[in-house]
N, C-alpha and C positions, 0 to 999 in steps of 0.2 A: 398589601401595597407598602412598597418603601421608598424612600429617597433619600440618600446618601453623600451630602454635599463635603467638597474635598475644594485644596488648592488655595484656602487665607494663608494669610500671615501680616510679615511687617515688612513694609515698604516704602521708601523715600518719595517723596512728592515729585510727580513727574512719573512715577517708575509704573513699571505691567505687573498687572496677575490675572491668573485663567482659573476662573472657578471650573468645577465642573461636578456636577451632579448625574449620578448612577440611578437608574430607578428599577424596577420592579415588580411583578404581582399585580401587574394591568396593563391592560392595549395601548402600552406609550404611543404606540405610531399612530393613533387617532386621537389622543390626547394635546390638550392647550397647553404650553407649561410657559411660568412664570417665573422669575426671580424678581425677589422682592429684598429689603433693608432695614434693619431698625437701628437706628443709633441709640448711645446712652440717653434714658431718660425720652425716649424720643416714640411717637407709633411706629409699627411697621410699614413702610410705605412700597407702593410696585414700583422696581426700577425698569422691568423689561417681557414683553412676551412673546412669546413665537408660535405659529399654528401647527398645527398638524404636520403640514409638509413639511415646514421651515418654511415657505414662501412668501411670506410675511410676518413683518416682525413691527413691533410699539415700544417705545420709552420715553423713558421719565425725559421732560424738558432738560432737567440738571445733569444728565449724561449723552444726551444725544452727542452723537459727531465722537465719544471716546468709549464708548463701550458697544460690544456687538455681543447681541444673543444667537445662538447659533444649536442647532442638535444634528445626531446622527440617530436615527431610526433602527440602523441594523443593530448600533452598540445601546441603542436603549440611552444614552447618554443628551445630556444639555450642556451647554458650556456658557459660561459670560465672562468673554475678553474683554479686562477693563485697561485702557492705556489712560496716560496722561492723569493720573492719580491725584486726590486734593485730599489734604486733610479732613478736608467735611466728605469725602467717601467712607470713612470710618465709622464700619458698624459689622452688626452682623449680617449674614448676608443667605438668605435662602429660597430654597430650590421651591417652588407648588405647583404641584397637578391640578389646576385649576376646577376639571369639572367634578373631579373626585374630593376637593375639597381638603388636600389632604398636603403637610407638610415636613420639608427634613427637620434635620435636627440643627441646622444652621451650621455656618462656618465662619472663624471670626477675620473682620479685615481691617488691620493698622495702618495708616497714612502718617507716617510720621517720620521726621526729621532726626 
C-alpha cells in the first residue's frame, strides 16, 4: 500500500492549490479515501472524504463551499481543490485510505502573504 501526496507549497491568501494524491497496492476503487490536516503544534484533523464512486462526498465545516474532494478510479488518484485560501489553511496536508488505515507521507501547505 502506498500514497504519494504531491501539489503543496506557498500561497498568497485567496490564492488555489490542487493537491493530489497517487495510490497504490490496493482496490482503490472500492476504497474511502480521506484528506486530512495537521497544523503546527496542532492534531491532525479530517478536512474531507469521498466514497468509493466519488458520489459522495463530507467536510470539515471550516472548508465547506472552498474545497472539493474529488478521485479518478481509472488513474488510482484523489485530489483536493482548495480555492479561496486563509492563512489558518496552513498545514500539512494528507492523503488516508480510510479502511486500510493507512497514510502518505504528507504534503506541506503555506498560506501566506
Amino acid at each position: 500500500v502506498q500514497l504519494v501526496e504531491s501539489g503543496g507549497g506557498l500561497v498568497q491568501p485567496g490564492g488555489s492549490l490542487r493537491l493530489s494524491c497517487a495510490a497504490s497496492g490496493f482496490a482503490f476503487a472500492r476504497s474511502i479515501m480521506s484528506w486530512y490536516r495537521q497544523a503546527p503544534g496542532k492534531e491532525r484533523t479530517l478536512v474531507a472524504t469521498i466514497i468509493s464512486t466519488g458520489g459522495s462526498t463530507n467536510y470539515a465545516d471550516s472548508v465547506k463551499g472552498r474545497f472539493t474532494i474529488s478521485r479518478d478510479n481509472a488513474k488510482y488518484m484523489v485530489y483536493l481543490q482548495m480555492n479561496s485560501l486563509k492563512p489558518e489553511d496552513t498545514a500539512v496536508y494528507y492523503c488516508y485510505a480510510v479502511l486500510l488505515r493507512r497514510w502518505g507521507q504528507g504534503t506541506q501547505v503555506i498560506v501566506s502573504s
